[in-house]
PALO-797171 format. One record per atom (N, C-alpha, C): atom name; residue number from 1; residue in three letters; x, y, z. Coordinates in nm, 4 decimals. Layout:
! PALO-797171
CA,NUM,ALA,X,Y,Z .
...
! end
This chain:
! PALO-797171
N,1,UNK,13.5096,7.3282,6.8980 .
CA,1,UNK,13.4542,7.4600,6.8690 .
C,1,UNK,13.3327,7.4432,6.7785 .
N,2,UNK,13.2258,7.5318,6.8402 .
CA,2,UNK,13.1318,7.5050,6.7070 .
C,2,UNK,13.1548,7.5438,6.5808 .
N,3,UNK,13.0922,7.4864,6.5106 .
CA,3,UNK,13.1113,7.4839,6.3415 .
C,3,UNK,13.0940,7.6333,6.2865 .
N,4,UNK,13.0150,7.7072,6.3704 .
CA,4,UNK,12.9529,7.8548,6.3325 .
C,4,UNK,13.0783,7.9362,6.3650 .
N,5,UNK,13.1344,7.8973,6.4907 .
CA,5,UNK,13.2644,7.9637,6.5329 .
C,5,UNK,13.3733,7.9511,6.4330 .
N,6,UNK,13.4083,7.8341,6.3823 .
CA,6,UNK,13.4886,7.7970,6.2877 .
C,6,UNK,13.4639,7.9196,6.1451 .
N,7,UNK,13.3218,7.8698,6.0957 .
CA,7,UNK,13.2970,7.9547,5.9896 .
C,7,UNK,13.3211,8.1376,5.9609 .
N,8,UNK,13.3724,8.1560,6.0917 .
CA,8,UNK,13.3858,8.3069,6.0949 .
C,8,UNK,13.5027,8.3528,6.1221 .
N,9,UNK,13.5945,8.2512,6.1354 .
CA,9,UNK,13.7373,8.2351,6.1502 .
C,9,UNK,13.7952,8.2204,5.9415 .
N,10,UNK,13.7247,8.1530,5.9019 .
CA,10,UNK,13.7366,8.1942,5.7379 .
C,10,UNK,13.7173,8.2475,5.6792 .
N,11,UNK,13.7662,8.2862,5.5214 .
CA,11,UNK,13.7347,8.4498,5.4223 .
C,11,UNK,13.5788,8.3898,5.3728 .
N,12,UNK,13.5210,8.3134,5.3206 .
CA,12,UNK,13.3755,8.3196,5.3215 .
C,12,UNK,13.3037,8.3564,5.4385 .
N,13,UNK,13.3452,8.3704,5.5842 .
CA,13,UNK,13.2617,8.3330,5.6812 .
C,13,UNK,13.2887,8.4412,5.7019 .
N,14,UNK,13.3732,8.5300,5.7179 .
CA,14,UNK,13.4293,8.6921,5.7695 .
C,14,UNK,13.3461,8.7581,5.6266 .
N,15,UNK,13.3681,8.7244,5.5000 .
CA,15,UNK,13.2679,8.7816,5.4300 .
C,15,UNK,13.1152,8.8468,5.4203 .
N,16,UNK,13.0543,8.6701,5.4071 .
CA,16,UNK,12.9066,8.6857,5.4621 .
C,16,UNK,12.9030,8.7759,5.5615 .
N,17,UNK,12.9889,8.7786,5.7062 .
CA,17,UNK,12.9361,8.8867,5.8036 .
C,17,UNK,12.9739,9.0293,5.7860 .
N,18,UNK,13.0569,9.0405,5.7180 .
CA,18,UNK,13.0986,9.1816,5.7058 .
C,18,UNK,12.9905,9.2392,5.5703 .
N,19,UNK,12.9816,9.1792,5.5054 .
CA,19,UNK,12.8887,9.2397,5.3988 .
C,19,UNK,12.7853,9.2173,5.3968 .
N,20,UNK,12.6832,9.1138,5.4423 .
CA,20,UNK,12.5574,9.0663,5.4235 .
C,20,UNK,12.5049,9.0848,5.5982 .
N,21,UNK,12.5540,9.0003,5.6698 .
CA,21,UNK,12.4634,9.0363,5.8414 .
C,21,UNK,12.5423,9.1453,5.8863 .
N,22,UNK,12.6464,9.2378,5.9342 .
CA,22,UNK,12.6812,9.3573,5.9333 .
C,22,UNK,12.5961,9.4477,5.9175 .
N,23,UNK,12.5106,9.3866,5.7704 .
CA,23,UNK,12.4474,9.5291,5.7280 .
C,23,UNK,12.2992,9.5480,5.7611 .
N,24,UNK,12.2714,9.4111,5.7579 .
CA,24,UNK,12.1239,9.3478,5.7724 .
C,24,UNK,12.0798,9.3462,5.9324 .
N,25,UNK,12.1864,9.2803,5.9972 .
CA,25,UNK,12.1746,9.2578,6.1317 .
C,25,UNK,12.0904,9.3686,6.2088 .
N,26,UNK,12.1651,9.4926,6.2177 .
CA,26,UNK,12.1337,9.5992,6.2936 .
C,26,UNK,11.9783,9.6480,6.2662 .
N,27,UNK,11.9389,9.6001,6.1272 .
CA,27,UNK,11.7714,9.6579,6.1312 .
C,27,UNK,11.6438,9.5486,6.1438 .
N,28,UNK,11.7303,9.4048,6.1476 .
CA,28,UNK,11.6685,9.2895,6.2016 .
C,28,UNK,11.6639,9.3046,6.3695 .
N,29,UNK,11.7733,9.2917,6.4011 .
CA,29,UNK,11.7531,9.3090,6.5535 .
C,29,UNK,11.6689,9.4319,6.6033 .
N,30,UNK,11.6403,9.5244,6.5361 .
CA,30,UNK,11.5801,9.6634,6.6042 .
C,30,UNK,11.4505,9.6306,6.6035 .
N,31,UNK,11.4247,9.6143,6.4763 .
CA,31,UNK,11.2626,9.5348,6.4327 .
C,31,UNK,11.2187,9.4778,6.5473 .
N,32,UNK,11.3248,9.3070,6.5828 .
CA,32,UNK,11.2718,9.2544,6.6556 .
C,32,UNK,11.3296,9.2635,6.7730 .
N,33,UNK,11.3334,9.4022,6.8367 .
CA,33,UNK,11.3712,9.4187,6.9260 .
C,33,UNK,11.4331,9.3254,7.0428 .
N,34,UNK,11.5469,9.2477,6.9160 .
CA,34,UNK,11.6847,9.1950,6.9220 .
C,34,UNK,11.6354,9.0085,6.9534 .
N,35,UNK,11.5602,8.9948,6.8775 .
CA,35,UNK,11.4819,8.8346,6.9299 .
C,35,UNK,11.5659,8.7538,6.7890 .
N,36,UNK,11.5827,8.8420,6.6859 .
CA,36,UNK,11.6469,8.8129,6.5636 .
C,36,UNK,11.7686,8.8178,6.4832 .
N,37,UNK,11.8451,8.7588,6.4292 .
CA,37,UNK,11.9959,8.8008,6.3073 .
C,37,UNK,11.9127,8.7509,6.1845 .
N,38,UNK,12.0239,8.8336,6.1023 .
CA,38,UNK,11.9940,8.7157,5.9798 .
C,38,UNK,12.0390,8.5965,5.9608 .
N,39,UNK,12.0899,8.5234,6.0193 .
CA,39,UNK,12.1372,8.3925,6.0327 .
C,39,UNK,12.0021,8.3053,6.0970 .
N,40,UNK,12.0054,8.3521,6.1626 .
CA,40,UNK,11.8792,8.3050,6.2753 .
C,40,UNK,11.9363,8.2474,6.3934 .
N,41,UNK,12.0733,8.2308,6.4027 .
CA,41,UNK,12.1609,8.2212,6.4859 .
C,41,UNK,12.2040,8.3070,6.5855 .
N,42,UNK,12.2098,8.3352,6.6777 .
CA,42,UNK,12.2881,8.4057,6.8029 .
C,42,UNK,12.4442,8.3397,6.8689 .
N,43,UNK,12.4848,8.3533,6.7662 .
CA,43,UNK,12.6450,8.2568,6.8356 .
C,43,UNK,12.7082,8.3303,6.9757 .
N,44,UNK,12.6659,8.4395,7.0138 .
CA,44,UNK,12.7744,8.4800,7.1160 .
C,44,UNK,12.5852,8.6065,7.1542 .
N,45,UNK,12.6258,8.6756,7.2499 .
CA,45,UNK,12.5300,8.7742,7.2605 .
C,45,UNK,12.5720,8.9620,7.2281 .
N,46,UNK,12.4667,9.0049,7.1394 .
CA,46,UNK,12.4950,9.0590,7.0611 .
C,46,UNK,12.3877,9.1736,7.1044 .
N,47,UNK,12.4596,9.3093,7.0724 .
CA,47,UNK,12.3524,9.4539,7.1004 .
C,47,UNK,12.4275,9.5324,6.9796 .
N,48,UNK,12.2820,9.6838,6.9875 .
CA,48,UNK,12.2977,9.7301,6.8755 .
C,48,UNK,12.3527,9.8371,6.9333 .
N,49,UNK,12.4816,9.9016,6.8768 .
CA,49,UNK,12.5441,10.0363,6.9168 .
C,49,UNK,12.4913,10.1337,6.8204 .
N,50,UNK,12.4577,10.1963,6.8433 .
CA,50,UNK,12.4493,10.3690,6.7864 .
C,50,UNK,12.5740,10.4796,6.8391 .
N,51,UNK,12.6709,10.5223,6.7506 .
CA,51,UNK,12.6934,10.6082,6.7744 .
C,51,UNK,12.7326,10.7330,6.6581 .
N,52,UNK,12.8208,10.8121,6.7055 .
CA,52,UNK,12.7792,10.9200,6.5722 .
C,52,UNK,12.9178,10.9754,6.4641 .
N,53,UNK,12.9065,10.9314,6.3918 .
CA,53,UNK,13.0191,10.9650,6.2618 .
C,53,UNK,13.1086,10.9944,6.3329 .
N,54,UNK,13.2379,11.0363,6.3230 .
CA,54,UNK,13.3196,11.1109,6.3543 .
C,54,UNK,13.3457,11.2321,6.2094 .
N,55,UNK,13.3157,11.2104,6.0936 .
CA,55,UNK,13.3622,11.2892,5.9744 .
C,55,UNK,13.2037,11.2930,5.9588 .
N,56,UNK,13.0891,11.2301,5.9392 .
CA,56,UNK,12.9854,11.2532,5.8598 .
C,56,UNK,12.9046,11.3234,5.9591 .
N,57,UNK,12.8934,11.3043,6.1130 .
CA,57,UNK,12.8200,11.3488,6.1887 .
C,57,UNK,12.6678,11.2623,6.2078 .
N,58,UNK,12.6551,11.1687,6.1172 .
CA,58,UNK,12.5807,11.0738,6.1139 .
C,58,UNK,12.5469,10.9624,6.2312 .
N,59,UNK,12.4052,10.9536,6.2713 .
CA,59,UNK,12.4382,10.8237,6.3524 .
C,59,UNK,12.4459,10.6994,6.2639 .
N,60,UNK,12.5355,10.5953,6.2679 .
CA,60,UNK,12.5213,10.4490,6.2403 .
C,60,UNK,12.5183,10.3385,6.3535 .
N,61,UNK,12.4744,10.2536,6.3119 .
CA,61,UNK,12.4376,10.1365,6.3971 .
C,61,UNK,12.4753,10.0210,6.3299 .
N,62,UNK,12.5572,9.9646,6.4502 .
CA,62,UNK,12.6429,9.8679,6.4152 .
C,62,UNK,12.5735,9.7246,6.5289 .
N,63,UNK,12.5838,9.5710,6.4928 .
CA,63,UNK,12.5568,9.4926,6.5795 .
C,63,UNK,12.7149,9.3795,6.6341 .
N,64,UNK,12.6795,9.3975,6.7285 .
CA,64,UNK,12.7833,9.3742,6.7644 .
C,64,UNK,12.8282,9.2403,6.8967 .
N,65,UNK,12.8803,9.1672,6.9020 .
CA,65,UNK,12.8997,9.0717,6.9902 .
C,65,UNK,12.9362,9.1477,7.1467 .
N,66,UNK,12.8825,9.0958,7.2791 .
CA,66,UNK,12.9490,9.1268,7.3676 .
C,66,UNK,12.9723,9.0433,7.4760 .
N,67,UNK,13.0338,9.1007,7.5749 .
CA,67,UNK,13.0559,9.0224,7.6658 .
C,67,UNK,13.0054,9.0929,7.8202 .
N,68,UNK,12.9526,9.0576,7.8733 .
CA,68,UNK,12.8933,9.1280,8.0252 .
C,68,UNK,12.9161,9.0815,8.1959 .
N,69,UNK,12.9751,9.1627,8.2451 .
CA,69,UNK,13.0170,9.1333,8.3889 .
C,69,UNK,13.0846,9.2518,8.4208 .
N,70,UNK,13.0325,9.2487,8.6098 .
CA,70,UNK,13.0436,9.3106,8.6710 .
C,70,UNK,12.9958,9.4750,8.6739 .
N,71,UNK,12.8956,9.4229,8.5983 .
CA,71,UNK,12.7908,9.5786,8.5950 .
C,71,UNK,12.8396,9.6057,8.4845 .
N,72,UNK,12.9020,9.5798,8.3953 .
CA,72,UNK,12.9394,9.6360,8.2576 .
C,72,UNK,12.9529,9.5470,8.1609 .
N,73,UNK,12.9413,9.6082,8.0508 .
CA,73,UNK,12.9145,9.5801,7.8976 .
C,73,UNK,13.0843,9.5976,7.8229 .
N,74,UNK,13.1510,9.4435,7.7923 .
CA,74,UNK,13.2613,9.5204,7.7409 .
C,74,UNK,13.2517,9.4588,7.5490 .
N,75,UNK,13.2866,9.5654,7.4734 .
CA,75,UNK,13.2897,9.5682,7.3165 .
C,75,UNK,13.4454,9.5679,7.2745 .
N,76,UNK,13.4664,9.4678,7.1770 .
CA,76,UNK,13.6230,9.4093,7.1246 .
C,76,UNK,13.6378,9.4724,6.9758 .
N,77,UNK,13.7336,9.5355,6.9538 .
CA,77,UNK,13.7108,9.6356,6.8240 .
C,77,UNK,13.8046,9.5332,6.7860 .
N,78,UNK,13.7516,9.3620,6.7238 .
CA,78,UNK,13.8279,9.3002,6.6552 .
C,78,UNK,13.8125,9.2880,6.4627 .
N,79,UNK,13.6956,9.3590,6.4915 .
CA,79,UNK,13.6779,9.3774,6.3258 .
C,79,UNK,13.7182,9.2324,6.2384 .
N,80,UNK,13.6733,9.1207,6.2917 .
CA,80,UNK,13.7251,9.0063,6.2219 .
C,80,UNK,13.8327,8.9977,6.2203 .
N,81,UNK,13.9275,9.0341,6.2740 .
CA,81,UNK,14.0891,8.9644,6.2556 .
C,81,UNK,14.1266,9.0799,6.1026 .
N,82,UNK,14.0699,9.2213,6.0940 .
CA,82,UNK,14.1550,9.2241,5.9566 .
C,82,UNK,14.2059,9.3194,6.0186 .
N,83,UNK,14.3028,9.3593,5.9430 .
CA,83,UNK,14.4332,9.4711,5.9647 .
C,83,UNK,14.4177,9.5811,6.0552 .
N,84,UNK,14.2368,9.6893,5.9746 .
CA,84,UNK,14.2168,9.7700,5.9726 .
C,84,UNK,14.1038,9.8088,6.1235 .
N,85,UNK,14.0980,9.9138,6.2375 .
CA,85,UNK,14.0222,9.9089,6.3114 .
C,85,UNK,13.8757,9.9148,6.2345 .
N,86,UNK,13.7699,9.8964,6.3460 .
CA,86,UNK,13.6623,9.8745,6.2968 .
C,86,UNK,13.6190,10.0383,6.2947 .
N,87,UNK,13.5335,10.1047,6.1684 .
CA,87,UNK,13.4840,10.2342,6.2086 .
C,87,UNK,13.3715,10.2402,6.2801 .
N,88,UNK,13.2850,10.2006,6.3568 .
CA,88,UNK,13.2516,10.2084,6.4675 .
C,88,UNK,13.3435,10.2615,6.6173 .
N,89,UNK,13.4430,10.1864,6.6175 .
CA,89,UNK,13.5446,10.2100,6.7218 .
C,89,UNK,13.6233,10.4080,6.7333 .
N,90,UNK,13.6456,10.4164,6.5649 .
CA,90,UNK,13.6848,10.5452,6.5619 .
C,90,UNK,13.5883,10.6144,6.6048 .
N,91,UNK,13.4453,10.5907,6.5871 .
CA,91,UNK,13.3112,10.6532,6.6154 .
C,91,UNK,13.3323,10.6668,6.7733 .
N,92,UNK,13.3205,10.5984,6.8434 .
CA,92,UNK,13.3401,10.6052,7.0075 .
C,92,UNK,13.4444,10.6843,7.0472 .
N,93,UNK,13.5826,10.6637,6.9950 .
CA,93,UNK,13.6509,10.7371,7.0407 .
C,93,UNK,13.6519,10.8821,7.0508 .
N,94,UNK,13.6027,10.9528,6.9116 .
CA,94,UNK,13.5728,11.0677,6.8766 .
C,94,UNK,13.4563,11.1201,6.9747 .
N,95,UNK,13.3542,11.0619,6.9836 .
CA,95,UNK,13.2369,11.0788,7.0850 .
C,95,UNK,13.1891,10.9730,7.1129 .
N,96,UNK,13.2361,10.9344,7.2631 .
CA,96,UNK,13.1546,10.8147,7.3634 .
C,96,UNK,13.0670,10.8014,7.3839 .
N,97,UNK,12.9583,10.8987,7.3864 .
CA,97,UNK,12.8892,10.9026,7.3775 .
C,97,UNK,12.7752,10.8051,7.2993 .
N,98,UNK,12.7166,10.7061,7.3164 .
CA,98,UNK,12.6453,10.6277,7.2534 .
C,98,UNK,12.5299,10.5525,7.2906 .
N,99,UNK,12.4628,10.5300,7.2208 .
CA,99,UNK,12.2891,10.3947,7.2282 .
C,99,UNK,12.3472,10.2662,7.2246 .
N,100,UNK,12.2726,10.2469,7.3455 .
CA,100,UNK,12.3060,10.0958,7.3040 .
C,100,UNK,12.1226,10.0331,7.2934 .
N,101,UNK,12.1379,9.8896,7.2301 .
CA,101,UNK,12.0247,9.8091,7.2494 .
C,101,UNK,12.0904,9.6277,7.2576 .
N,102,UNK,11.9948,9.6584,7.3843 .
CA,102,UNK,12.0487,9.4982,7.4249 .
C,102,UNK,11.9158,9.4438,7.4306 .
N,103,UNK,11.8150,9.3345,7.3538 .
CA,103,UNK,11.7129,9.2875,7.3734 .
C,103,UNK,11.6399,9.3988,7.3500 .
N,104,UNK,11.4873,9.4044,7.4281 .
CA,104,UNK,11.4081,9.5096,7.4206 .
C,104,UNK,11.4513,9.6569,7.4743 .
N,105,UNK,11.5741,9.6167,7.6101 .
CA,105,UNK,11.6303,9.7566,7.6780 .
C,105,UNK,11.6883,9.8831,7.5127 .
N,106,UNK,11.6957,9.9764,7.5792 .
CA,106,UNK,11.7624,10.0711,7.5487 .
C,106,UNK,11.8416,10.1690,7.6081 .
N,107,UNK,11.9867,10.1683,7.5840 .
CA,107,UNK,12.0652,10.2480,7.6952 .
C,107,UNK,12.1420,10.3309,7.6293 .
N,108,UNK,12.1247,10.5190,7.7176 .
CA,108,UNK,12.2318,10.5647,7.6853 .
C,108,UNK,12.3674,10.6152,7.7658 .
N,109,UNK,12.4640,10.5640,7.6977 .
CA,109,UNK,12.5674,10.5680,7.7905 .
C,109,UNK,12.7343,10.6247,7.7686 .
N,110,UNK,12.7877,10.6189,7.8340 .
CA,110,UNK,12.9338,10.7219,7.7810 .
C,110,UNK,13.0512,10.5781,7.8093 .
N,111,UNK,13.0893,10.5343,7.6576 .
CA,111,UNK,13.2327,10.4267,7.6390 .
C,111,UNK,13.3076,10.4952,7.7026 .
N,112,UNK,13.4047,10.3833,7.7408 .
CA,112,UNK,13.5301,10.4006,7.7982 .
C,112,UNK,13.6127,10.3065,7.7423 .
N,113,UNK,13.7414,10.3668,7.7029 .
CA,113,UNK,13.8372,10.2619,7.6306 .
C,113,UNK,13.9308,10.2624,7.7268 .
N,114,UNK,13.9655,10.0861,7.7443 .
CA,114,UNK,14.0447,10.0241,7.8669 .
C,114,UNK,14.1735,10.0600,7.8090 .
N,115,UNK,14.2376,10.0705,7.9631 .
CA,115,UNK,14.3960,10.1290,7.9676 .
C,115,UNK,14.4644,9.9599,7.9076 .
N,116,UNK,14.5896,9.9668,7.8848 .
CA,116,UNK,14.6703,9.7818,7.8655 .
C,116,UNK,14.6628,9.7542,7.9899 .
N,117,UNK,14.6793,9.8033,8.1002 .
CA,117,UNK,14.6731,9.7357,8.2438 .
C,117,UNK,14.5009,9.6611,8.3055 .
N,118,UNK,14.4172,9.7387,8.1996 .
CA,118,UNK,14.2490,9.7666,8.2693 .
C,118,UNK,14.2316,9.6111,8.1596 .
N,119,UNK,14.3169,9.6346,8.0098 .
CA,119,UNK,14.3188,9.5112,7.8905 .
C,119,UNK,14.3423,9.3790,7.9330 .
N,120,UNK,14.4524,9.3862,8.0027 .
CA,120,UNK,14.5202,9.2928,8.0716 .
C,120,UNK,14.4302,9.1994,8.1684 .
N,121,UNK,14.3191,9.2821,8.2292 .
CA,121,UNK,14.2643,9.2106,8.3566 .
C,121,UNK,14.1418,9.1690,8.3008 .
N,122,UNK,14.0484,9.2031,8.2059 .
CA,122,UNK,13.9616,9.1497,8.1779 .
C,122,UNK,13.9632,9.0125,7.9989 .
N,123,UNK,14.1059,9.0269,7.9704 .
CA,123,UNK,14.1276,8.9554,7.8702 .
C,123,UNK,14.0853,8.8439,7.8478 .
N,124,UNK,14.1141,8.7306,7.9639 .
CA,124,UNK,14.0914,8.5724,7.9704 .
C,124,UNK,13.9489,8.5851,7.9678 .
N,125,UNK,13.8654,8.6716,8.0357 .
CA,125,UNK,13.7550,8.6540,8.0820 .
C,125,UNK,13.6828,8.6908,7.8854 .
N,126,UNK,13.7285,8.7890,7.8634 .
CA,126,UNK,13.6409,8.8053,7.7250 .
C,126,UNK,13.6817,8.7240,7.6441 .
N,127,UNK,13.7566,8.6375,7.6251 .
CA,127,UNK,13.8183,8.5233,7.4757 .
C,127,UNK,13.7424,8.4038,7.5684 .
N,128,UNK,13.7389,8.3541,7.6812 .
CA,128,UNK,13.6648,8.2720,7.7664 .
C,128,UNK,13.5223,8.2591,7.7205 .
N,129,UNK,13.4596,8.3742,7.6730 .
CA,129,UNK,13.3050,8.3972,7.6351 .
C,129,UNK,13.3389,8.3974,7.5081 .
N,130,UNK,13.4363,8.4434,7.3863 .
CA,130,UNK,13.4154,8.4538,7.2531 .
C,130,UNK,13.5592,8.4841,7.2020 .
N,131,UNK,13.5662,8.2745,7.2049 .
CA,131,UNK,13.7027,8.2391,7.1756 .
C,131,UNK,13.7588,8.2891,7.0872 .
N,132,UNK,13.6958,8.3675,6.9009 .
CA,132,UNK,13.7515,8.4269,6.8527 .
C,132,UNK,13.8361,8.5261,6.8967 .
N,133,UNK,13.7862,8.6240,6.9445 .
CA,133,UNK,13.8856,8.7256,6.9721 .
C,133,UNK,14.0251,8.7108,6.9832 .
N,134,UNK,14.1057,8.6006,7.0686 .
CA,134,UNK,14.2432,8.5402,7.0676 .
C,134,UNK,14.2773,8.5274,6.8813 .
N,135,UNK,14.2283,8.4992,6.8391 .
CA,135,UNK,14.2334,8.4398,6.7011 .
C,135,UNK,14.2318,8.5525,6.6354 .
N,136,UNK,14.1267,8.6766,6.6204 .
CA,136,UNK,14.1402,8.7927,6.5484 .
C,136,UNK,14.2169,8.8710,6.6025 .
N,137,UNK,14.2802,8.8521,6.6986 .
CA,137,UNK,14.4021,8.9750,6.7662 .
C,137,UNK,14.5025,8.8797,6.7186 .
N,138,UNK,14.5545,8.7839,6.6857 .
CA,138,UNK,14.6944,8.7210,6.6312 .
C,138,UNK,14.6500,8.7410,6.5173 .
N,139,UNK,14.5371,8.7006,6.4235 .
CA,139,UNK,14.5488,8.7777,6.2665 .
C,139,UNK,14.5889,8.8535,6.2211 .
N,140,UNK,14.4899,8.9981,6.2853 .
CA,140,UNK,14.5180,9.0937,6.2687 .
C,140,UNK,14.6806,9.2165,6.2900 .
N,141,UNK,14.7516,9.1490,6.3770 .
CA,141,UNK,14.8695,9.1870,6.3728 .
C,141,UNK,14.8980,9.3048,6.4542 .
N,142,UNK,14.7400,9.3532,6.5410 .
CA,142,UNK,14.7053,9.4942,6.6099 .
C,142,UNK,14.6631,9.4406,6.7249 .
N,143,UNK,14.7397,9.5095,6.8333 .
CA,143,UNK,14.6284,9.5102,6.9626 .
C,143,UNK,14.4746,9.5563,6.9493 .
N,144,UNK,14.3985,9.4646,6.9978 .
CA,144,UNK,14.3115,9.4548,6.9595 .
C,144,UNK,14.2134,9.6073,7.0858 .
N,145,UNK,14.1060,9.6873,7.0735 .
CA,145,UNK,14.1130,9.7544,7.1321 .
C,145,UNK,13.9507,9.7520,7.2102 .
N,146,UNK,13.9720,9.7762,7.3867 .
CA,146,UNK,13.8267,9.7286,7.4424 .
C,146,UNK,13.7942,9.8211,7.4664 .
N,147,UNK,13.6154,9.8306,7.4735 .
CA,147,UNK,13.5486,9.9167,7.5351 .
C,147,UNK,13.4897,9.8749,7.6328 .
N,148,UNK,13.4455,9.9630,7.7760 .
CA,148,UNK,13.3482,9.9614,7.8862 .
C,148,UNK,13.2632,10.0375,7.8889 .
N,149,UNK,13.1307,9.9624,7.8802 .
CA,149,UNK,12.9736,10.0566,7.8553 .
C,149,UNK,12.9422,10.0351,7.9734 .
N,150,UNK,12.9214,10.1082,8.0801 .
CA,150,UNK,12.8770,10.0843,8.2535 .
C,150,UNK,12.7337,10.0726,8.1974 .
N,151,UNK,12.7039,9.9750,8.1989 .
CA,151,UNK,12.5423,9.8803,8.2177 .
C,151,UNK,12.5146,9.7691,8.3214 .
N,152,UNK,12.4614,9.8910,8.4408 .
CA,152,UNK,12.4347,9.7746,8.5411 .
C,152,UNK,12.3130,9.6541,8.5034 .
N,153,UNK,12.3177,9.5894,8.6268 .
CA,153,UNK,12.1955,9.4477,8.6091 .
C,153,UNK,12.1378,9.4319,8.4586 .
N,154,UNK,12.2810,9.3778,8.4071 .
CA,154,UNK,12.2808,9.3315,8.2316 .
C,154,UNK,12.3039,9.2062,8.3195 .
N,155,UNK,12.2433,9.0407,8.2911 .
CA,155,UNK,12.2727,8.9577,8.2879 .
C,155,UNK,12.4277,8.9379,8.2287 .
N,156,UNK,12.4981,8.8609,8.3751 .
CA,156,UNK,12.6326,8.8291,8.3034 .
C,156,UNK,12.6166,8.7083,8.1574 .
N,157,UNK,12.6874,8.7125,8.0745 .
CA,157,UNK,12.7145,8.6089,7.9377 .
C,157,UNK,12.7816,8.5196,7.9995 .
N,158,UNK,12.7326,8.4132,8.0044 .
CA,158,UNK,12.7939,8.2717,7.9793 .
C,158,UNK,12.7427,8.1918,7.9041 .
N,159,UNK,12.7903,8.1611,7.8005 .
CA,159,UNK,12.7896,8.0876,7.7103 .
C,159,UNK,12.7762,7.9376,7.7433 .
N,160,UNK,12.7119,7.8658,7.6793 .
CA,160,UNK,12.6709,7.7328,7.6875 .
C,160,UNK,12.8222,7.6723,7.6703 .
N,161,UNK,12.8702,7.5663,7.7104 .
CA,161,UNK,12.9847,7.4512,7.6749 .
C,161,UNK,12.9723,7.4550,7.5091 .
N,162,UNK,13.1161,7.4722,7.4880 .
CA,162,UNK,13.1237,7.4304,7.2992 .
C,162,UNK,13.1451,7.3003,7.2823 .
! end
């Protein structure tokens, strides 16, 4: 596994991202209309969600790892392996409604959160692209919960050999 993968599997490495690129990420990538992190790293492939508060009514923008096939965009509300869902995720559910930015594109589109049967069939295929996820769904102690953003002719993700 790469070393970067490793590092985010630990409390310094879940740190740094939750508090420092979390926050940074989303206005680096917009800038550079997604050529950039603050790491300078791209470990997995990553777009910017917009969607809108559920209590504040606010939009926030979150960056986020994904995985792509079969005309769609699917998002893992693993929140690092901690307990708690990610608030982004409550954001979708409340209104699906959302922006996405993948690279220079910009899309708007309506989430869909997979049934356990819809979970079931695309599982291997998303921990296959971003082996964490297996790892933050046994942490965390929660089914872990997916979304489907219908984004056709998105290049499928395959990841280079680790």
């Amino acid at each position: 596994m790469n070393v970067f993968l490793k590092l985010a599997l630990t409390g310094p490495g879940r740190w740094f991202i939750s508090n420092f690129s979390a926050r940074l990420d989303p206005i680096i990538y917009r800038w550079t209309r997604g050529r950039l992190t603050s790491t300078g790293l791209v470990l997995f492939p990553v777009l910017a969600l917009t969607a809108t508060g559920r209590k504040s009514r606010k939009r926030r923008t979150v960056q986020l790892a994904y995985v792509a096939f079969d005309d769609n965009v699917y998002l893992v509300a693993s929140n690092f392996g901690k307990e708690r869902h990610p608030a982004w995720m409550y954001n979708m559910e409340a209104d699906p409604s959302v922006a996405v930015q993948i690279g220079s594109n910009d899309y708007d589109v309506t989430a869909e959160q997979l049934t356990e049967d819809e979970k079931g069939a695309v599982w291997e295929r998303l921990v296959e692209e971003v082996p964490n996820f297996d790892a933050y769904q046994e942490r965390s102690g929660r089914a872990l919960r997916i979304f489907r953003l219908p984004i056709p002719r998105i290049e499928e993700t395959r990841l280079p050999p680790r």
